[in-house]
C-alpha positions as CSV (number, residue, x, y, z in Angstrom):
1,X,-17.1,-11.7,-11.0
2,X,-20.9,-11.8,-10.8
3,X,-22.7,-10.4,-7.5
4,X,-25.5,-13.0,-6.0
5,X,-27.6,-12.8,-3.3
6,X,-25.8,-11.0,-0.7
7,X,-28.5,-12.8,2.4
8,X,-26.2,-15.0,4.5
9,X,-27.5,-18.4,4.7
10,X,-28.0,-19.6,8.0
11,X,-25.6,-22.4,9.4
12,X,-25.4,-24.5,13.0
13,X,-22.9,-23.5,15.0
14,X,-19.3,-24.6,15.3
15,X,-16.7,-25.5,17.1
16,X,-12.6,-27.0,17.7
17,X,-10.3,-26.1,15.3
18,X,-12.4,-27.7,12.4
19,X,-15.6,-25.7,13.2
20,X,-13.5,-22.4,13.4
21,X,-11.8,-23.3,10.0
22,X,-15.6,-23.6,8.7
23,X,-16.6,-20.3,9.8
24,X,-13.6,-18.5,8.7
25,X,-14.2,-20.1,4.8
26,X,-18.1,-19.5,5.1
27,X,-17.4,-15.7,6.4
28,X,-15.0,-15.4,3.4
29,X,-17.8,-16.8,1.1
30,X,-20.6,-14.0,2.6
31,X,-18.0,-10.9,1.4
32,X,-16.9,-12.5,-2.1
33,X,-20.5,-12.5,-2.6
34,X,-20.2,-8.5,-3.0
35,X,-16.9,-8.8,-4.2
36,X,-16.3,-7.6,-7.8
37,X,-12.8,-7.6,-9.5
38,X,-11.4,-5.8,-12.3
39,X,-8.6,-7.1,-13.9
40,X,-6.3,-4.9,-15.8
41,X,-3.4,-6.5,-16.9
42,X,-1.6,-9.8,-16.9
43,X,2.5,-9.7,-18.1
44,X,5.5,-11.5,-17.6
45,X,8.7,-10.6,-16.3
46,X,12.0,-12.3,-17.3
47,X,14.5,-10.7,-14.5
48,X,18.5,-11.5,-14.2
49,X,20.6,-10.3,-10.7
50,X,21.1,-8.0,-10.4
51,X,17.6,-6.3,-10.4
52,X,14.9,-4.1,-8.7
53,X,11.5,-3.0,-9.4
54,X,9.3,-0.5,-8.1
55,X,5.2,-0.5,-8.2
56,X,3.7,2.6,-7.3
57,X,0.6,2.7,-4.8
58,X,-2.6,2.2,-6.5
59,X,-3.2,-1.2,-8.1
60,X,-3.5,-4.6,-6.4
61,X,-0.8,-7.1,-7.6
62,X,-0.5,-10.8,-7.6
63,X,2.5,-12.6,-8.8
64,X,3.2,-16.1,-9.7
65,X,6.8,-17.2,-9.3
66,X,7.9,-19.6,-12.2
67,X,11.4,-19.5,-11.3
68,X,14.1,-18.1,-9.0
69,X,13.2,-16.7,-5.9
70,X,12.2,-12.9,-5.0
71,X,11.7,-10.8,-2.0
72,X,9.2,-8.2,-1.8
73,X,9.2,-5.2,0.2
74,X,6.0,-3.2,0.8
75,X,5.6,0.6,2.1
76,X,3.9,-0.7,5.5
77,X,5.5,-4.4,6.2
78,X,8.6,-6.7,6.8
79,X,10.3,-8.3,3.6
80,X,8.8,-11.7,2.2
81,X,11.0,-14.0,0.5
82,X,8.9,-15.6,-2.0
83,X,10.7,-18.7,-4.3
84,X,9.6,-20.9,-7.3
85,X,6.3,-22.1,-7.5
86,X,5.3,-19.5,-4.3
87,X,2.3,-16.8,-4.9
88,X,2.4,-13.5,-3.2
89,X,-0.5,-11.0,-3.3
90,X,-1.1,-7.2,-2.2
91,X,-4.4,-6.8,-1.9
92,X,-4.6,-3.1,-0.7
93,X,-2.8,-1.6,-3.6
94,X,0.1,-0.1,-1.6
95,X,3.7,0.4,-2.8
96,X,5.9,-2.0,-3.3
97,X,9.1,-2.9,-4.5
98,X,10.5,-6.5,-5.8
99,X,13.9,-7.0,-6.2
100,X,16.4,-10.1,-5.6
101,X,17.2,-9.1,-2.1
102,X,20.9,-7.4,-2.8
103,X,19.5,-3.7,-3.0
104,X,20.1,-2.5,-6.2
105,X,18.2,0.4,-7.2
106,X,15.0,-0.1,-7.9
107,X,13.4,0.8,-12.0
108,X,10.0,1.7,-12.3
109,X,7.7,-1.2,-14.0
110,X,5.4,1.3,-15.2
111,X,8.3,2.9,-17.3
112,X,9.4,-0.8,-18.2
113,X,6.1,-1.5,-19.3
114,X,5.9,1.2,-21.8
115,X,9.1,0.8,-23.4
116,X,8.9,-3.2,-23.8
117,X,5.0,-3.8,-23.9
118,X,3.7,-4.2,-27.7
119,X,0.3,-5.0,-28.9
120,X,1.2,-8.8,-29.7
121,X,3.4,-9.2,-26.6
122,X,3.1,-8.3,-23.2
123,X,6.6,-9.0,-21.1
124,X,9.0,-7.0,-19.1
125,X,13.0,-8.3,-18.9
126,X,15.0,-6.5,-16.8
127,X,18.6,-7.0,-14.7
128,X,22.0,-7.8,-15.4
129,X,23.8,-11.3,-16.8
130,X,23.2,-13.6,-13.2
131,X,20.2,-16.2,-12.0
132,X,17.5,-15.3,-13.6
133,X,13.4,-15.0,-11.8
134,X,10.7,-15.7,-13.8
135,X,7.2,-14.5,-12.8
136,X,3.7,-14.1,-14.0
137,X,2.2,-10.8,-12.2
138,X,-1.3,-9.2,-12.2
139,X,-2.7,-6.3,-11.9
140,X,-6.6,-5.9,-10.6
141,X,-8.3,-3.8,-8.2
142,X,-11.3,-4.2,-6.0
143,X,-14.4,-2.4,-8.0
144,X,-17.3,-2.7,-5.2
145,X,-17.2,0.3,-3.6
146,X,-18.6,-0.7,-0.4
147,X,-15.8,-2.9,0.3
148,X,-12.4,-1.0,1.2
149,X,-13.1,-1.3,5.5
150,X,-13.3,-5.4,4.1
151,X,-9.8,-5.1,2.3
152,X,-8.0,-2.8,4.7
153,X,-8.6,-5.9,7.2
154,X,-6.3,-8.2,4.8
155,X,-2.3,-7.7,5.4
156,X,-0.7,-5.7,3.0
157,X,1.2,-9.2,1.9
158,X,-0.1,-12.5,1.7
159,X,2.4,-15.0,0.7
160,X,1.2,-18.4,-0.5
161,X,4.3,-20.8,-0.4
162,X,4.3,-23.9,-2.7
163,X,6.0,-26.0,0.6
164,X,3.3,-28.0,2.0
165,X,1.8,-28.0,-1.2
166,X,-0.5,-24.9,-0.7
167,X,-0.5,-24.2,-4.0
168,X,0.5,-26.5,-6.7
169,X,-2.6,-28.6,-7.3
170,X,-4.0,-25.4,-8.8
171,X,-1.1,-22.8,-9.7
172,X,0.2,-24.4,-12.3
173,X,-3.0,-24.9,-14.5
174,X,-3.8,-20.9,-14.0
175,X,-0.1,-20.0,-14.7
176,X,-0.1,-21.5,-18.1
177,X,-3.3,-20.2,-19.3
178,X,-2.1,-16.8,-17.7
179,X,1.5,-17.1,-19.6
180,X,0.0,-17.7,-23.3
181,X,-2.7,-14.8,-22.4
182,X,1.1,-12.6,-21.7
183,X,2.6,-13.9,-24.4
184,X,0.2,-14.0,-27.6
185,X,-2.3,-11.1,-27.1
186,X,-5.7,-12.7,-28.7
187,X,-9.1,-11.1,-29.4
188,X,-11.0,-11.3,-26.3
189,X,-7.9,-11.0,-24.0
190,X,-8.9,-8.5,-21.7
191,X,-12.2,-10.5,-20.8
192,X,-9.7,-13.3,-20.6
193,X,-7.6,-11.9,-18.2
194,X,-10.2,-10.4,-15.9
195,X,-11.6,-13.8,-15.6
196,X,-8.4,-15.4,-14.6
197,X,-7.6,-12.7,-12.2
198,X,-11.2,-13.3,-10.4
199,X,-10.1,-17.3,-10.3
200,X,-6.9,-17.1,-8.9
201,X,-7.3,-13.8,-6.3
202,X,-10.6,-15.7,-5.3
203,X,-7.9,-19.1,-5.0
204,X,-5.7,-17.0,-2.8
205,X,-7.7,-15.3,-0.2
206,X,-9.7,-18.9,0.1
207,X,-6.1,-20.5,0.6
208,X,-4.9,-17.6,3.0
209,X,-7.7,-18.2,5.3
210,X,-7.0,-21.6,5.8
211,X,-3.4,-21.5,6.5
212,X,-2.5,-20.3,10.7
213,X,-1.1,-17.2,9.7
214,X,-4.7,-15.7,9.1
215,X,-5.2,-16.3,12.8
216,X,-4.7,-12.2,13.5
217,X,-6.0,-10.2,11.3
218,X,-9.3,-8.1,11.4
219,X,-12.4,-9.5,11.2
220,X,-11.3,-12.5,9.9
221,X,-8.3,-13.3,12.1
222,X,-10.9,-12.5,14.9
223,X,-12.4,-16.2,13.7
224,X,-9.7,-17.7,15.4
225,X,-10.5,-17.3,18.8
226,X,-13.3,-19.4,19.4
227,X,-16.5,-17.0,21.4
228,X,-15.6,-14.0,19.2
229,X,-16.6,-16.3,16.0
230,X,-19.7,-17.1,17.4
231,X,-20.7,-14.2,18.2
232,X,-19.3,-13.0,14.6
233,X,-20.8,-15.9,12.9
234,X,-24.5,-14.9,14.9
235,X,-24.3,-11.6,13.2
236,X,-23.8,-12.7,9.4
237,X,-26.1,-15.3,10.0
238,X,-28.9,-13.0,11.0
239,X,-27.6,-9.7,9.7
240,X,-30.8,-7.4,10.2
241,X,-31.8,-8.6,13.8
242,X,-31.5,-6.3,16.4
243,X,-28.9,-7.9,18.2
244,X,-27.7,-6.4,21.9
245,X,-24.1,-6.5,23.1
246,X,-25.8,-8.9,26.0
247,X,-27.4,-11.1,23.4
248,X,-24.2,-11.5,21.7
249,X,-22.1,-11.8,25.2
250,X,-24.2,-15.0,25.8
251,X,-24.1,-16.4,22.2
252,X,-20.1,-15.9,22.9
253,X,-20.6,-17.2,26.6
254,X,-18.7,-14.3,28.2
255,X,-19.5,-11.4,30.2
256,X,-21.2,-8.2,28.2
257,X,-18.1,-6.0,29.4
258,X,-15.6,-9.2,28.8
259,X,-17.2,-9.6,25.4
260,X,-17.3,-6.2,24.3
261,X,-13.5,-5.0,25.1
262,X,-12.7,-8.5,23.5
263,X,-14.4,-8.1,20.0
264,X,-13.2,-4.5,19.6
265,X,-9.7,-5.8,20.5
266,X,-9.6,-8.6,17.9
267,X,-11.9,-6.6,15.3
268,X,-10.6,-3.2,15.9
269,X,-14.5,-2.2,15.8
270,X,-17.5,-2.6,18.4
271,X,-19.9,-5.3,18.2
272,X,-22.9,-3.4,16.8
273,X,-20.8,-0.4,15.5
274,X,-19.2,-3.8,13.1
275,X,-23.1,-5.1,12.8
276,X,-24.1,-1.6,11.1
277,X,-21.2,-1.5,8.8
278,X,-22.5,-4.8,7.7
279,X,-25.7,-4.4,7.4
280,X,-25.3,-0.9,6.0
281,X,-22.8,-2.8,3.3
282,X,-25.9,-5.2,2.2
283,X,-28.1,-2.1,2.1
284,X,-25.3,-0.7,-0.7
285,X,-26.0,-3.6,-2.7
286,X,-29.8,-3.7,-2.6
287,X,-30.2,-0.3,-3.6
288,X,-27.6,-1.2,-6.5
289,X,-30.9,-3.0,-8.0
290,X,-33.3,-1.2,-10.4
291,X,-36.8,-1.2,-8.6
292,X,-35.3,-0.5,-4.9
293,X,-36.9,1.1,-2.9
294,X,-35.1,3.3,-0.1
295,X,-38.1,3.2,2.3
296,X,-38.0,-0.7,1.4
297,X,-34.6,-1.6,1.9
298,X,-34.5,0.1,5.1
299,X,-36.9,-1.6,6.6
300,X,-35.9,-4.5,5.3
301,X,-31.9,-3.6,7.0
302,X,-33.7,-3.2,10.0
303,X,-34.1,0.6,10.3
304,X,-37.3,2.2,11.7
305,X,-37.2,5.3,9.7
306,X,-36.3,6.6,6.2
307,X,-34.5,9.2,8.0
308,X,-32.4,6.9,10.5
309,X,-31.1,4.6,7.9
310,X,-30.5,8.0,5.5
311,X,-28.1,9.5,8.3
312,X,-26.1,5.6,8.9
313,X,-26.2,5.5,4.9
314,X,-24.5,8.7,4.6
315,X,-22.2,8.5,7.8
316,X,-20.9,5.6,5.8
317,X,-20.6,6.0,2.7
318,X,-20.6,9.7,2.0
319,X,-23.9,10.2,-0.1
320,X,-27.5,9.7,0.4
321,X,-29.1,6.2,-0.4
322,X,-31.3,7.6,-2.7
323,X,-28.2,8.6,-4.5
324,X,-26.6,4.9,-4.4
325,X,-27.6,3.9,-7.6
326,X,-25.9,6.5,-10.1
327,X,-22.5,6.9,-7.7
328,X,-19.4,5.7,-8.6
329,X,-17.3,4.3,-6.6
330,X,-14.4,7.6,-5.8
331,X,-18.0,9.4,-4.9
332,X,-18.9,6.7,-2.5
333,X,-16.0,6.9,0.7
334,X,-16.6,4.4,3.4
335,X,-15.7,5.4,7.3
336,X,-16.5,4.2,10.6
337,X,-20.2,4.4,11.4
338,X,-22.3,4.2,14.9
339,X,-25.4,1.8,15.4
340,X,-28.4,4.0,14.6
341,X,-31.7,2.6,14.4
């Protein structure tokens, strides 16, 4: 997925349930912009009751249910009954295990995956002789690493149902190309694959945050309620003004000390502790470019000195910004920052 122009654009403010809708989407847009996926690995899984399967913590999955129904049970969440033509998605990589609800013991895909998976064919089967589930699952992880506080605000399941027709204008198209990419492994596969990933996880985060249940979660559940998003929407619209709590109390139209235990309640972070993280994340990507400079960008990010924006930088992120550049991302380890400039 190709990185652009991470400046937010400006837009009027909004407001009823349309104008809140709008924000939500056009927040979504501003992270995808520093959003980059890596897909590894598309299969598909033929699976007869009874059955259970168990994915380690690490990867993001995505699966595509073709037929049957399935429930999935992550480390940190309820069950979610998923049935044919449903998606269900786990963003933050956490362990998980599917099965067809009647708790058999759970196998380990990864072992299934190295006994069954060939060069020309790339399927799992697995279960006994009863109704059979049919699925097309993904595996992908988030590469940017200035994004993990962005993620950990997503639920550790979204589910996607088909009723109400969420998904199948689109699913089916993706699911087909996805199915003959699992089935006949062709050259240029893997590029293939990484594409479709980026379409579809893209599709699903874009669907997620226009159905109600996004309405409480992190930063972008905080959309929901009406003064928080404008006061949210004020800082990615002008990311590197020195905002005050008080300026953004009256964009909000609420007291400062009303304002401030509100936004901290909905976004689990202060209002210019979360306007730091921000900005700080934008400053990631700008020195990602070849002929940054660090005494450029901060200004730029609103910083007064090399040495303020140098201690935010490395409060954040782990490493100096004059560093950025050649880290990868397990050097690079995001926390919680204060407003410093």
């Amino acid at each position: 997925m190709k990185r652009h122009d991470p400046n937010p654009a400006s837009h009027a403010p909004s407001s009823g349930n349309a104008g809140m809708l709008a924000a939500r989407v056009d927040l979504l847009s501003q992270m995808l912009t520093l959003i980059r996926l890596e897909g590894e690995l598309v299969f598909a899984a033929e699976l007869t009751q009874p059955w259970a399967l168990r994915f380690e913590p690490g990867s993001a999955y995505f699966f595509v249910v073709l037929e049957g129904e399935l429930t999935v049970l992550a480390a940190d969440g309820p069950p979610v009954r998923a049935v044919t033509g449903d998606l269900v998605m786990l963003p933050r990589g956490v362990g998980h295990i599917l099965s067809d609800g009647g708790g058999s013991a759970a196998a380990a895909v990864s072992q299934l995956m190295r006994e069954q998976f060939t060069n020309e064919r790339l399927s799992v089967r697995h279960g006994g002789d009863g109704t059979p589930t049919k699925l097309i699952a993904g595996a992908f992880h988030f590469e940017n690493e200035a994004m993990p506080w962005v993620v950990s605000s997503l639920p550790a399941v979204i589910h996607i149902p088909k009723a109400g027709g969420q998904t199948e204008k689109w699913t089916e198209g993706l699911a087909h190309f996805m199915m003959v990419e699992a089935q006949e492994v062709h050259p240029g596969s893997s590029i293939m694959i990484s594409r479709l990933i980026d379409v579809l996880v893209i599709r699903i985060l874009r669907t997620w945050v226009q159905m109600e249940k996004a309405g409480d979660t992190g930063w972008l559940g905080a959309l929901a309620d009406p003064r928080i998003s404008r006061a949210l929407k004020a800082i990615h619209d002008e990311p590197f003004r020195r905002w005050s709590v008080v300026e953004l109390a009256h964009v909000a139209g609420m007291s400062r000390s009303s304002f401030a235990e509100r936004f901290s309640a909905l976004v689990k972070e202060a209002p210019l502790s979360y306007q730091s993280r921000w900005r700080l994340t934008l400053a990631l990507g700008m020195l990602r470019h070849a002929d940054s400079r660090v005494s450029d960008v901060a200004r730029q990010v609103g910083y007064d000195s090399d040495a303020a924006f140098s201690r935010a930088f490395k409060a954040q992120f782990g490493i100096a910004p004059v560093h950025a550049r050649l880290a990868t991302p397990p050097e690079l380890q995001p926390s919680h920052v204060q407003s410093d400039s």
